[in-house]
N, C-alpha and C positions, 0 to 999 in steps of 0.2 A: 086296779084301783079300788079303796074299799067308801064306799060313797058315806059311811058313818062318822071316819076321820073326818073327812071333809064337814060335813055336816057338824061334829063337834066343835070344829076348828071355828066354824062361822056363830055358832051362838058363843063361845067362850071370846071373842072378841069383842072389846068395848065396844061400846055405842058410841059413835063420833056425833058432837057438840056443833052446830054450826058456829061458826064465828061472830063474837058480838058482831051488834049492829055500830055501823056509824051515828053519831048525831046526827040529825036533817039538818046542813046550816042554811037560812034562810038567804036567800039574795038578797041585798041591798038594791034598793032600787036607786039609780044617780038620781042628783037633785040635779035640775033644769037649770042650766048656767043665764044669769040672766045677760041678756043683750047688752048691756052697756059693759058688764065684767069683757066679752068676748072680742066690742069694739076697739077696747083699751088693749088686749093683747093684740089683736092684729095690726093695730095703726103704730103701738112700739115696736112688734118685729119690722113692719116695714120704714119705720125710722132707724133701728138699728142699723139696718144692711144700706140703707141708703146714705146715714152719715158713716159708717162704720168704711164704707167702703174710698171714700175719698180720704179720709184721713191716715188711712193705713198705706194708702197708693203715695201718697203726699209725702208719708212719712220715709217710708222704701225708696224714691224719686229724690230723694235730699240729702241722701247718701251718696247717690252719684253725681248730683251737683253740686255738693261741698267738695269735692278734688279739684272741681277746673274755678267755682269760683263761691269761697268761703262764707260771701255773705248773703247771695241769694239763697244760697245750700241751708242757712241756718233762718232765715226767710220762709221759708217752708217748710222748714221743722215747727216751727213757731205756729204755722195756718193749721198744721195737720193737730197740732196742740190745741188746739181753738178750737178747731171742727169736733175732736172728741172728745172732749170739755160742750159742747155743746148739742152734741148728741148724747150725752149719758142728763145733763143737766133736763133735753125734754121728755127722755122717757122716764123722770124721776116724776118729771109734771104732770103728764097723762096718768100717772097710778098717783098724783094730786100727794105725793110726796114732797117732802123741803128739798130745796135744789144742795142744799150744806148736809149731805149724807157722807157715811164712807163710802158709800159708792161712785160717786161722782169722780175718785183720782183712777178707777177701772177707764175714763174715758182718754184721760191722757197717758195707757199703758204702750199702746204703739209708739209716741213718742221717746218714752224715757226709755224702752229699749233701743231704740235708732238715734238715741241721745249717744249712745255709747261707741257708735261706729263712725260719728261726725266730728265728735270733741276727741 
């Protein structure tokens, strides 16, 4: 081996560059949610599941009661109507919205689909 090649070979090779640097990006610090914002999400999740859940049962249950007898079947399509009409109607209240939103036919969507397996 001739240790000169070598030795030429290492100075006639460029100088490697480190690679730019990245930007530092700063973290954002979260703003501090306040208490009342926090109260109003939890008391409408636990209003949703708790009307959400009778109305949806009511509405599934009205299907197999409209076969044996027509009018109580559509009796309970009507309540489970009610219930999620009034369950969208108070979590519109809690976030101090107008109860006359688009949102509020979201409450009667159980029904109008189980509208279609009664009628």
């Amino acid at each position: 081996m001739d240790d000169t090649t070598d030795a030429g070979r290492r100075e006639s090779a460029p100088e490697q560059t480190p690679p730019p640097r990245r930007p530092v990006r700063r973290r954002r610090t979260p703003r501090p949610m306040n208490i009342e914002t926090v109260q109003r999400w939890v008391v409408s999740a636990v209003l949703f599941h708790v009307g959400t859940v009778p109305a949806v049962t009511l509405a599934v249950y009205s299907i197999g009661v409209s076969r044996d007898d027509f009018g109580r079947g559509v009796g309970l399509w009507i309540m489970s109507g009610v219930i999620g009409l009034l369950t969208a109607a108070g979590i519109l209240a809690i976030f101090r919205r107008t109860p006359l939103s688009p949102w509020l036919p979201l409450g009667i969507l159980p029904t109008a689909i189980t509208g279609f397996y009664i009628f």
